[in-house]
Backbone and ligand atoms as CSV (ligand in chain L), in Angstrom:
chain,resi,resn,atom,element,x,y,z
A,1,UNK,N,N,9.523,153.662,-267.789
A,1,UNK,CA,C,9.834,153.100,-266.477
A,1,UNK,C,C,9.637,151.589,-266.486
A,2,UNK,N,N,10.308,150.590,-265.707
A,2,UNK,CA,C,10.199,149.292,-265.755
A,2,UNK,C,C,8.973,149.057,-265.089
A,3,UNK,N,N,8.493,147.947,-265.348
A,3,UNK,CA,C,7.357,148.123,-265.190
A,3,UNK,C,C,7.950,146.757,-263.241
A,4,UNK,N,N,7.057,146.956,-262.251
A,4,UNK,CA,C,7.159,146.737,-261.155
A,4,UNK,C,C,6.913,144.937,-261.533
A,5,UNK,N,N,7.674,143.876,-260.561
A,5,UNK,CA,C,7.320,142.544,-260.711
A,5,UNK,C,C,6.289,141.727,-260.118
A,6,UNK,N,N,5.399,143.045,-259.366
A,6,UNK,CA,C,4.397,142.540,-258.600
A,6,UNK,C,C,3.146,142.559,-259.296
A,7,UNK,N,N,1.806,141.553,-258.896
A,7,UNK,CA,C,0.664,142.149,-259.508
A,7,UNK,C,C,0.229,142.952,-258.863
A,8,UNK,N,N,-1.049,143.226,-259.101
A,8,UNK,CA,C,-1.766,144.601,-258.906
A,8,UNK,C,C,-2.319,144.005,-257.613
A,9,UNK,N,N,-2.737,142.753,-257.310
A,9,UNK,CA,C,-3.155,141.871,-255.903
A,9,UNK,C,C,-2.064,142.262,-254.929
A,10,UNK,N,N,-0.908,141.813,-254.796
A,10,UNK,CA,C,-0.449,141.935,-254.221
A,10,UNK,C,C,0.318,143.592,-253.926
A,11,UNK,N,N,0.404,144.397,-255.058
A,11,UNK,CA,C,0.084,146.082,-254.753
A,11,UNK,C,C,-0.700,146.453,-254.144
A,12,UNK,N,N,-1.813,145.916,-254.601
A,12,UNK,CA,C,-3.221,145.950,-253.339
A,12,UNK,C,C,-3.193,145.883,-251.921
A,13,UNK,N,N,-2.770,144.742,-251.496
A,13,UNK,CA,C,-2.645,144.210,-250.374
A,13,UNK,C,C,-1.184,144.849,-249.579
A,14,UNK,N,N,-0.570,145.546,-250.400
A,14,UNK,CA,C,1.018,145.939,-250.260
A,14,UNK,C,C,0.368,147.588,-249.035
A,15,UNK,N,N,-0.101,148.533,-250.178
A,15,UNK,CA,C,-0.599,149.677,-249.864
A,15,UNK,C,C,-1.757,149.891,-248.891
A,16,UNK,N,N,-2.651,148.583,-249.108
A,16,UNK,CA,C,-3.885,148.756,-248.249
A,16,UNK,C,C,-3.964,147.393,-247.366
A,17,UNK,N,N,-2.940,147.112,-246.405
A,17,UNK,CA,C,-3.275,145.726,-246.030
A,17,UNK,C,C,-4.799,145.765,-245.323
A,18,UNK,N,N,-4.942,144.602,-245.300
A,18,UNK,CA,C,-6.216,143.916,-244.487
A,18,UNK,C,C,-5.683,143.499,-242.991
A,19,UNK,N,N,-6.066,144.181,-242.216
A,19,UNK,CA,C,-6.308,143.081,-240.715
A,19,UNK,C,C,-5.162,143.645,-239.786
A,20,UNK,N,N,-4.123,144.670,-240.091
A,20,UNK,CA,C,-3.420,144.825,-239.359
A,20,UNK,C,C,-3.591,145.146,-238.064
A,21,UNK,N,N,-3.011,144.704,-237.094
A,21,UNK,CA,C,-3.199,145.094,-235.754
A,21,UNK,C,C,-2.895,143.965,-234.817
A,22,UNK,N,N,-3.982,144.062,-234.106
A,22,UNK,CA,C,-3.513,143.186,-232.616
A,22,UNK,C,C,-5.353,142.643,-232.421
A,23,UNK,N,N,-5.153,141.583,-231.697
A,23,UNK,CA,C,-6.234,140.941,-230.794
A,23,UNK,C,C,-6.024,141.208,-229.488
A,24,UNK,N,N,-6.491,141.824,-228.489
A,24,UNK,CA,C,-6.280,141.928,-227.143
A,24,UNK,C,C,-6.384,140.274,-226.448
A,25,UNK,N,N,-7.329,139.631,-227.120
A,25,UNK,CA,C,-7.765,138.429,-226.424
A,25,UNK,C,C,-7.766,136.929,-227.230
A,26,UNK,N,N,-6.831,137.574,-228.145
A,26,UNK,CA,C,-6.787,136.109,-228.918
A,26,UNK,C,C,-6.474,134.931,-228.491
A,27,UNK,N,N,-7.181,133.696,-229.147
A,27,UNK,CA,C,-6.700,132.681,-228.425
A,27,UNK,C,C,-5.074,131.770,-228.751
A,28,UNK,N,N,-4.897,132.484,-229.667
A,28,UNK,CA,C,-3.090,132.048,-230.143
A,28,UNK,C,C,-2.494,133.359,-230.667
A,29,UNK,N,N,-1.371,132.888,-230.441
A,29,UNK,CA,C,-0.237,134.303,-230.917
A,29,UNK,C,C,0.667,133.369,-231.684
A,30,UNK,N,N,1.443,133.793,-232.917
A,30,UNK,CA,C,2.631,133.151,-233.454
A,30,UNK,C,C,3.640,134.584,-234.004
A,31,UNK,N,N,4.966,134.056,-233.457
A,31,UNK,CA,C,5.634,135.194,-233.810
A,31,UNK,C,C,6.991,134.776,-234.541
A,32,UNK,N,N,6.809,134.991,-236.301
A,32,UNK,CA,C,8.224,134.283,-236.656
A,32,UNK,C,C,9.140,134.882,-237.571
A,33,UNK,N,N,10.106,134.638,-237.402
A,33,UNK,CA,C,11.195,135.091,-238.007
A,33,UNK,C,C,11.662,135.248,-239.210
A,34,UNK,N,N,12.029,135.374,-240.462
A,34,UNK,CA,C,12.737,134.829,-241.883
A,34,UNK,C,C,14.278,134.899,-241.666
A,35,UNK,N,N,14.560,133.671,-241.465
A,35,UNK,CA,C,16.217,133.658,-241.206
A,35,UNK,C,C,16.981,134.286,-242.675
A,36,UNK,N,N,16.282,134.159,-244.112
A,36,UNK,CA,C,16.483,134.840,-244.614
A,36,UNK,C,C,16.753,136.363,-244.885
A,37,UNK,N,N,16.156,137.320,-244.416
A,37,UNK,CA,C,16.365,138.203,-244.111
A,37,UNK,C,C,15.951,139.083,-242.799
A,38,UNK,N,N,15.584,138.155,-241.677
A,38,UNK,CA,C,15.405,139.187,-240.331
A,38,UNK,C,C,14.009,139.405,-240.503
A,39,UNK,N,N,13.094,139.832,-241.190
A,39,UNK,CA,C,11.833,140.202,-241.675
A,39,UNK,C,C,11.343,139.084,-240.376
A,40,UNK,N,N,10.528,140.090,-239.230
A,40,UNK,CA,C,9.083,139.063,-238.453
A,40,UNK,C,C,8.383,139.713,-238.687
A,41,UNK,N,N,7.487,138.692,-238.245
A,41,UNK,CA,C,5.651,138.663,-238.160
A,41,UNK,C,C,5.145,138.048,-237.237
A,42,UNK,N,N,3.646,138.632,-236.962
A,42,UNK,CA,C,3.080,138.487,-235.257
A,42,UNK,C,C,1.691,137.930,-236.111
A,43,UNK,N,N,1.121,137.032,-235.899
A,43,UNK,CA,C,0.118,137.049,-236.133
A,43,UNK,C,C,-0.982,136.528,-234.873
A,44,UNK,N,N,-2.091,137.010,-234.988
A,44,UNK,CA,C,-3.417,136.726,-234.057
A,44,UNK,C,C,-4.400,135.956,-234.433
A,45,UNK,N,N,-5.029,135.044,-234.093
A,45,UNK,CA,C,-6.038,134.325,-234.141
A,45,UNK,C,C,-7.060,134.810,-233.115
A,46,UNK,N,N,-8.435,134.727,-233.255
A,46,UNK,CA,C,-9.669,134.303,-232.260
A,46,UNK,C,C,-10.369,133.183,-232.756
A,47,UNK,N,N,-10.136,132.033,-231.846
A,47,UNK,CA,C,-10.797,131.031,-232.597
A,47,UNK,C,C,-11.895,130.043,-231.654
A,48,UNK,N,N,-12.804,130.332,-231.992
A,48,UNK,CA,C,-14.453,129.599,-230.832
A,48,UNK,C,C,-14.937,128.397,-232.229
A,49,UNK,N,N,-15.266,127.309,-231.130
A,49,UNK,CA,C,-15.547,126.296,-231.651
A,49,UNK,C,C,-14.600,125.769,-232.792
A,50,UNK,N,N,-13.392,125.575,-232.793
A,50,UNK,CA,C,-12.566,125.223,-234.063
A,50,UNK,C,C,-12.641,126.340,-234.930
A,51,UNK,N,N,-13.070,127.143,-234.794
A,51,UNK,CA,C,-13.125,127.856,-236.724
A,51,UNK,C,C,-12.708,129.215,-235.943
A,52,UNK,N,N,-11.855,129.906,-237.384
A,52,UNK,CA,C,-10.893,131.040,-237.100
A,52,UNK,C,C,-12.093,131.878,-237.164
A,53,UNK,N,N,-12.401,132.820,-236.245
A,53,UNK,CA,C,-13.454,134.320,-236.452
A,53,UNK,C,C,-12.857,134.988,-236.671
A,54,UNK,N,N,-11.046,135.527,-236.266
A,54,UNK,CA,C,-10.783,136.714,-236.240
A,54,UNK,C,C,-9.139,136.646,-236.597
A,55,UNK,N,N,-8.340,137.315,-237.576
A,55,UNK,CA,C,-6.939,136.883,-237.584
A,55,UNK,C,C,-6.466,139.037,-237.853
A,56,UNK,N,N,-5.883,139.140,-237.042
A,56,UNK,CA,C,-4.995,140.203,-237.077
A,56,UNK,C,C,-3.303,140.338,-237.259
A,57,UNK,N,N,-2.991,141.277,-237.938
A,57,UNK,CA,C,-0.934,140.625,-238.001
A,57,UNK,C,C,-0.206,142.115,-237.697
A,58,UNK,N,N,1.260,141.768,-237.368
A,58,UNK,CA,C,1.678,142.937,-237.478
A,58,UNK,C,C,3.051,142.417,-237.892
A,59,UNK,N,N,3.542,143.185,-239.419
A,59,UNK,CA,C,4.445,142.289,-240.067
A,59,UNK,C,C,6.028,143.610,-240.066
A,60,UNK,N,N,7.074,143.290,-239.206
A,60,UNK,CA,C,7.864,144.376,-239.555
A,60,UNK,C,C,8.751,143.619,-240.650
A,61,UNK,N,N,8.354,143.731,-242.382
A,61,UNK,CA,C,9.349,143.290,-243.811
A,61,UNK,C,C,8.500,143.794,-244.682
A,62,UNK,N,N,9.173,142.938,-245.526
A,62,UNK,CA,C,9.153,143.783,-247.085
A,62,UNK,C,C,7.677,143.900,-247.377
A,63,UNK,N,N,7.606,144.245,-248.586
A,63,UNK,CA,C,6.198,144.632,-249.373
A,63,UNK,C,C,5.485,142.864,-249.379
A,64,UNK,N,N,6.600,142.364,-250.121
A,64,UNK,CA,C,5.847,140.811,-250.542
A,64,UNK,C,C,5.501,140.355,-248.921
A,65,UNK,N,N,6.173,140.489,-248.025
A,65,UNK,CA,C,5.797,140.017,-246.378
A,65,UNK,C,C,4.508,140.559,-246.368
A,66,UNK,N,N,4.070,141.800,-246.261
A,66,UNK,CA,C,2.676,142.257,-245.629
A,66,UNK,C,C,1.617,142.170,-246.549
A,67,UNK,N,N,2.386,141.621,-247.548
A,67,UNK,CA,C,1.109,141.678,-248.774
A,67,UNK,C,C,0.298,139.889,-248.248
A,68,UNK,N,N,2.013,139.217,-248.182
A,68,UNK,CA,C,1.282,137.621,-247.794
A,68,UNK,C,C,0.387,137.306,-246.533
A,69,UNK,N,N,0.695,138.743,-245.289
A,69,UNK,CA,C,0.439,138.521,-244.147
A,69,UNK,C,C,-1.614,139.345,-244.558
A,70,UNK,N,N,-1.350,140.275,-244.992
A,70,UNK,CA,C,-2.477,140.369,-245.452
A,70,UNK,C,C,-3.422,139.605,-245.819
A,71,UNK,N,N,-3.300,138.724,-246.905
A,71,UNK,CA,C,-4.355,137.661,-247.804
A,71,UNK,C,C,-3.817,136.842,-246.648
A,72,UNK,N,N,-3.196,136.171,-246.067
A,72,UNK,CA,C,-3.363,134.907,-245.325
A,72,UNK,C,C,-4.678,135.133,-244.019
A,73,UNK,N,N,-4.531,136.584,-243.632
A,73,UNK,CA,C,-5.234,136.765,-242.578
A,73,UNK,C,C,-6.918,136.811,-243.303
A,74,UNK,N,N,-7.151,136.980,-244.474
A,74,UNK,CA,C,-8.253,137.029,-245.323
A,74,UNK,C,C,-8.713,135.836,-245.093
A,75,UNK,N,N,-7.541,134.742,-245.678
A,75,UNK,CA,C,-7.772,133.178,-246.441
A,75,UNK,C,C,-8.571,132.550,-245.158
A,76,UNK,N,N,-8.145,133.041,-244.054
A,76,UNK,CA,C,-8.106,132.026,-242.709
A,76,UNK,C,C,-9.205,131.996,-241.828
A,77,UNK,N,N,-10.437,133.233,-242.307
A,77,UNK,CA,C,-11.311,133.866,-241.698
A,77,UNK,C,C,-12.103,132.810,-241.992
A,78,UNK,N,N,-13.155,131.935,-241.384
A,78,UNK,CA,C,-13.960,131.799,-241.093
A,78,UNK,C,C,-13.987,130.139,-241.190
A,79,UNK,N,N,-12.895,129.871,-241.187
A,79,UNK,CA,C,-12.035,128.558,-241.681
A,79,UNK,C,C,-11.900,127.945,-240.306
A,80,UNK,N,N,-11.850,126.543,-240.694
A,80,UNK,CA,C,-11.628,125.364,-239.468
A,80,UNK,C,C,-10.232,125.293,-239.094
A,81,UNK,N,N,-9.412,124.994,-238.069
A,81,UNK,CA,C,-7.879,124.631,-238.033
A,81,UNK,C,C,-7.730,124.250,-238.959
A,82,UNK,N,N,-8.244,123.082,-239.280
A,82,UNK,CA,C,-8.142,121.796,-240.537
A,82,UNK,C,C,-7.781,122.306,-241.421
A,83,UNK,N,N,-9.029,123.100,-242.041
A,83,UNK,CA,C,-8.701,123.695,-243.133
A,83,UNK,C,C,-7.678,124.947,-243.398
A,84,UNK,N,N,-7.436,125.927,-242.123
A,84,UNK,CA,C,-6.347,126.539,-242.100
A,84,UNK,C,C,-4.900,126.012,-242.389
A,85,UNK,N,N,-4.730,124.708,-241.535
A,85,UNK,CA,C,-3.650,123.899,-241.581
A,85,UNK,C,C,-3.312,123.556,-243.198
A,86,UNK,N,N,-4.477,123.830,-244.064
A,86,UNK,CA,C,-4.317,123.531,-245.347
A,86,UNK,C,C,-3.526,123.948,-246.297
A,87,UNK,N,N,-3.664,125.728,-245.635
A,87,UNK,CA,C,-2.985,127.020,-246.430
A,87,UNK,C,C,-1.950,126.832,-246.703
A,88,UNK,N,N,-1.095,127.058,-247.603
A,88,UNK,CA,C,0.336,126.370,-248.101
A,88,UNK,C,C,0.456,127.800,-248.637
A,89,UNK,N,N,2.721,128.323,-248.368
A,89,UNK,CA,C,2.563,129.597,-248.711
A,89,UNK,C,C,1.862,129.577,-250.358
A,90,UNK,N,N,2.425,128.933,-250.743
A,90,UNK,CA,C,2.266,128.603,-252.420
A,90,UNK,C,C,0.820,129.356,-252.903
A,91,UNK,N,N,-0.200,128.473,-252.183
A,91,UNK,CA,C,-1.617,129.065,-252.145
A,91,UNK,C,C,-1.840,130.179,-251.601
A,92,UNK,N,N,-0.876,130.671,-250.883
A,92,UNK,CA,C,-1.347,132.573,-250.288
A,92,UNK,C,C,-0.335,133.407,-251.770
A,93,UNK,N,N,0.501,132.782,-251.786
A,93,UNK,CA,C,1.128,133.497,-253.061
A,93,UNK,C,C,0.392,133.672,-254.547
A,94,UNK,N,N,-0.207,132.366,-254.477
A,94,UNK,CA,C,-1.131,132.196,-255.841
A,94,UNK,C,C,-2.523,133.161,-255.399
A,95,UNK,N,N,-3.108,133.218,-254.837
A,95,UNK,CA,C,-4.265,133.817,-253.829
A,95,UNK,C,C,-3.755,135.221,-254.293
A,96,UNK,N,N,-2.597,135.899,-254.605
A,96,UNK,CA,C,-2.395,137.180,-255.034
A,96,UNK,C,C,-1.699,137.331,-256.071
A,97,UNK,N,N,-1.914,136.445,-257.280
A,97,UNK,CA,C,-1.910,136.362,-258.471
A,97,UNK,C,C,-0.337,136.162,-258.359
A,98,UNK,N,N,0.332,135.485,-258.001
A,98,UNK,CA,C,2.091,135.308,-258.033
A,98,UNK,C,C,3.037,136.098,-257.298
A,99,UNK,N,N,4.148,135.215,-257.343
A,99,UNK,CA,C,5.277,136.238,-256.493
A,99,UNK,C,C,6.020,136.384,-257.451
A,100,UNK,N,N,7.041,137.600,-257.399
A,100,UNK,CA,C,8.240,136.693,-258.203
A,100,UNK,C,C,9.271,135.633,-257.510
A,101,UNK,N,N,9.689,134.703,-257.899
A,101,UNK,CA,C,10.518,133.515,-257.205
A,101,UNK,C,C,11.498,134.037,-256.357
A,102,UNK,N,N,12.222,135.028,-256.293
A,102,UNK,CA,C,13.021,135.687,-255.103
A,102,UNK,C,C,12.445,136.277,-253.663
A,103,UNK,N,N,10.977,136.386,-254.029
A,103,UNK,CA,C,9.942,136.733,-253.278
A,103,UNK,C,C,9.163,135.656,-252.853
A,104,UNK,N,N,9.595,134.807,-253.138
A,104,UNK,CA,C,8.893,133.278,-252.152
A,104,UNK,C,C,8.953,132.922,-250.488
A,105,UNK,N,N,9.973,133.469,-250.613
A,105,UNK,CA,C,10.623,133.566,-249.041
A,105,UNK,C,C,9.920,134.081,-248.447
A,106,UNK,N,N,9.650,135.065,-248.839
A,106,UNK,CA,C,8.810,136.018,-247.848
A,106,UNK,C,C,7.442,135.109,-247.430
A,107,UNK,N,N,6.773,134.725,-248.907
A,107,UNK,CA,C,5.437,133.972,-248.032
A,107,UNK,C,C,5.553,132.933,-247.056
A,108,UNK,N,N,7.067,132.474,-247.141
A,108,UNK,CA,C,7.136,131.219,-245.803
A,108,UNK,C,C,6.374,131.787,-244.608
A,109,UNK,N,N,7.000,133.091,-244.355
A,109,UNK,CA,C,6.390,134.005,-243.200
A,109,UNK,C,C,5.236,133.587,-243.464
A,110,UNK,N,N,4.418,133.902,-243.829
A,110,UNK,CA,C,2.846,134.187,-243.473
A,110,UNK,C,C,2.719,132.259,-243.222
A,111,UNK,N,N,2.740,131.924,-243.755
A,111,UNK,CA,C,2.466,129.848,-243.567
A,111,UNK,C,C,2.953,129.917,-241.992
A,112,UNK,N,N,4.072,130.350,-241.749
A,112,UNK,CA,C,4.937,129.411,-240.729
A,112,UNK,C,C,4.252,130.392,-238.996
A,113,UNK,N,N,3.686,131.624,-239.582
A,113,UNK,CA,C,3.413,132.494,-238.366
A,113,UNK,C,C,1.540,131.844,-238.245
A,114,UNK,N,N,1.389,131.764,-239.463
A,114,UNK,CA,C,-0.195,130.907,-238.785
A,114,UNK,C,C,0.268,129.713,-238.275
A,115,UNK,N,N,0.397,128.945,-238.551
A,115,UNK,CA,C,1.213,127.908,-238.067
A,115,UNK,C,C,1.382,127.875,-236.669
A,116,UNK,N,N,2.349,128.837,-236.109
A,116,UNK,CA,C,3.034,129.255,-234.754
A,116,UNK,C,C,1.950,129.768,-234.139
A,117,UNK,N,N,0.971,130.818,-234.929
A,117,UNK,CA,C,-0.360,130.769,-233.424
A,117,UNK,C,C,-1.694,130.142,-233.772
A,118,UNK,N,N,-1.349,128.814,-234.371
A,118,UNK,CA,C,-1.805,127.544,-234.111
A,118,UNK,C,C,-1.577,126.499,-233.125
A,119,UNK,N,N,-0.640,126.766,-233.025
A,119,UNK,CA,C,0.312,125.718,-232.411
A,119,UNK,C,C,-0.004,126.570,-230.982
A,120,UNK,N,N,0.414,127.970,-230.731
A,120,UNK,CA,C,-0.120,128.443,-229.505
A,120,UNK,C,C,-1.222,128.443,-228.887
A,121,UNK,N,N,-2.322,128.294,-229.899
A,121,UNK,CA,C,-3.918,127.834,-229.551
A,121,UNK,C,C,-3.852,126.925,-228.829
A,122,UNK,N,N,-3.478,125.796,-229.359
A,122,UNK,CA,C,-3.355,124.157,-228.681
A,122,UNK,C,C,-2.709,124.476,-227.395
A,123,UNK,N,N,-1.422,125.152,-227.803
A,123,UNK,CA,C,-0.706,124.666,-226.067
A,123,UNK,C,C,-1.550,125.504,-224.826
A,124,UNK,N,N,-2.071,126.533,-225.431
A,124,UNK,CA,C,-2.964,127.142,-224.258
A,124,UNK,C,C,-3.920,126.240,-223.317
A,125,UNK,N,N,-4.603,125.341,-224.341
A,125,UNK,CA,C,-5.411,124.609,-224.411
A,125,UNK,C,C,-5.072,123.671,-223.012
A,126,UNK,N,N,-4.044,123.311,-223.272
A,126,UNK,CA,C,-3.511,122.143,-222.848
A,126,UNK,C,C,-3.362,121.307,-223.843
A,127,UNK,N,N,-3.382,121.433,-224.785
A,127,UNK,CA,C,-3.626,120.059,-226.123
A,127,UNK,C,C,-2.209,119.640,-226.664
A,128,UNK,N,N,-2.303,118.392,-227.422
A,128,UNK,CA,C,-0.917,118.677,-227.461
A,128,UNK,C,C,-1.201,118.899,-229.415
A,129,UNK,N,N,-0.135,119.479,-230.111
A,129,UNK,CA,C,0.230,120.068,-230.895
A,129,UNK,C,C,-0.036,118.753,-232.305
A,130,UNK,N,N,-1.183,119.042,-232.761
A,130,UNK,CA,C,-1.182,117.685,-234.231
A,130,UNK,C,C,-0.709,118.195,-235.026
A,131,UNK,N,N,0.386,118.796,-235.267
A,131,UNK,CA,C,1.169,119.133,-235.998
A,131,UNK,C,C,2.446,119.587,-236.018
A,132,UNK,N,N,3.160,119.486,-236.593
A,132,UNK,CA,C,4.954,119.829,-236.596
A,132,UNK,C,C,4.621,121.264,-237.661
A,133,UNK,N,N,5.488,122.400,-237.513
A,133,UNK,CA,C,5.896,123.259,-238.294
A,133,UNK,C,C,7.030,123.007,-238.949
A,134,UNK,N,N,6.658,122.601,-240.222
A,134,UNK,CA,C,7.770,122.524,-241.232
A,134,UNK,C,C,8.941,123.059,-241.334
A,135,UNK,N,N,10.250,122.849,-241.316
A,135,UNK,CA,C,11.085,123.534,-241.867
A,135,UNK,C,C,11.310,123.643,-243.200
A,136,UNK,N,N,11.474,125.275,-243.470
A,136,UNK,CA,C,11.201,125.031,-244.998
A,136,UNK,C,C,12.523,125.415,-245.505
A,137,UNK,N,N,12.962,124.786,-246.513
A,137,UNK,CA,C,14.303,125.088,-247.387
A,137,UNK,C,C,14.123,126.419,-247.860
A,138,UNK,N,N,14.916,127.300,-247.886
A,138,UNK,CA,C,14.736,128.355,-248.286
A,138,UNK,C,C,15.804,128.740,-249.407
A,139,UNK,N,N,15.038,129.203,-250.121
A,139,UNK,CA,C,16.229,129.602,-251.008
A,139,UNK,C,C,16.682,131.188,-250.887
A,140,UNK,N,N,18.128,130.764,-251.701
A,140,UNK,CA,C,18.850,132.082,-251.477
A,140,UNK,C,C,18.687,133.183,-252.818
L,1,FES,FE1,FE,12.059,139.592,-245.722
L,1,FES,FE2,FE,10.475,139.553,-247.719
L,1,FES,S1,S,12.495,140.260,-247.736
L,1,FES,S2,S,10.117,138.705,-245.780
């Protein structure tokens, strides 16, 4: 049998995600799209005093989607905006030992949906937004 192009991290995270669900009371929501293939994602934050306590997701795509939405919701736990703002998909992809390059796309999702309930934190706030969400080139 061929052998599968994923690692065993991201099989991991594929079969057993981490964090799925909902926050009843989170303080941001981001909900985004992959114009690439339709694939969204919801993700949740709870965040007191700057730093993330609590990140929940609910990802309707592929394997590589819930695997990234998984470890991102890991990466982000206990982390400052700042340093959330840091997470690059690249680093949630590397964080589960590689993608394959057709499967890059998918981690935009997880970057661009923290991102989006980041950005919803602030506007709740009243704050205004220190940051732009990237548009990212996507490949085909
Ligand atoms: Fe849609 Fe992976 S194929 S996010």
């Amino acid at each position: 049998m061929e052998q599968l192009p994923y690692s065993e991290k991201v099989m991991d995270h594929f079969m057993n995600p981490r964090n799925v669900g909902e926050i009843p009371d989170a303080s941001g929501i981001g909900t985004v799209g992959n114009p690439v293939c339709g694939d969204v994602m919801k993700m949740f934050l709870k965040i007191e005093n700057n730093v993330i306590v609590d990140a929940k997701f609910k990802t309707f795509g592929c394997g590589a989607a819930i695997s990234t939405s998984s470890m991102v919701t890991e990466m982000v736990k206990g982390k400052t905006i700042e340093e959330a703002l840091k997470i690059s998909n690249k680093a949630v992809a590397e964080a589960l030992g590689g993608l394959p390059p057709i499967k890059m796309h998918c981690s935009v999702l997880a970057e661009e949906a923290l991102r989006s309930a980041l950005k919803d934190y602030y506007k709740r706030q009243g704050k205004e937004v220190p940051f732009e969400i990237e548009e990212h080139k996507h490949e085909h």
